[in-house]
C-alpha positions, 0 to 999 in steps of 0.5 A: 260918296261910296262911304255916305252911301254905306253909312245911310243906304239902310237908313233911307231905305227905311225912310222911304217905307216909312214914307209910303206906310205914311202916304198910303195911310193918307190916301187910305183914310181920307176921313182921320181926324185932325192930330193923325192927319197932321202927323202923317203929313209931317212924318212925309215932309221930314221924309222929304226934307231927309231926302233932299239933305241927303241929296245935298250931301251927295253933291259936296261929296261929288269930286264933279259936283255938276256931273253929279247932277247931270247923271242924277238929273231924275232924282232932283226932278222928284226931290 
């Protein structure tokens, strides 16, 4: 997990600003039109779809695949 983590930390940590630049645009500008509206919305659901993946990945990575779970019990009740 430690190696996954090193190859992807910066990656998501981008990700994730990228996520709230995407939000915030949303929340921001609820009167955008059609085509930048749907592409925000898809940019958040790839952002969550990466995440989850990436949360997957942990798991089959995890030498006590429930333990993982149990001690990361937050970060699958946001995903």
């Amino acid at each position: 997990i430690q190696a996954w983590d090193r190859r992807v930390d910066w990656w998501l940590t981008g990700l994730a600003v990228l996520f709230l630049v995407a939000y915030a645009w949303q929340v921001l500008d609820p009167a955008m039109g059609e085509p930048g509206a749907t592409l925000l919305e898809a940019v958040v659901t790839g952002v969550w779809i990466v995440f989850g993946l990436d949360y997957l990945v942990r798991i089959w990575l995890a030498q006590n695949r429930w333990r993982f779970v149990y001690t990361h019990l937050l970060d699958l009740a946001i995903l």
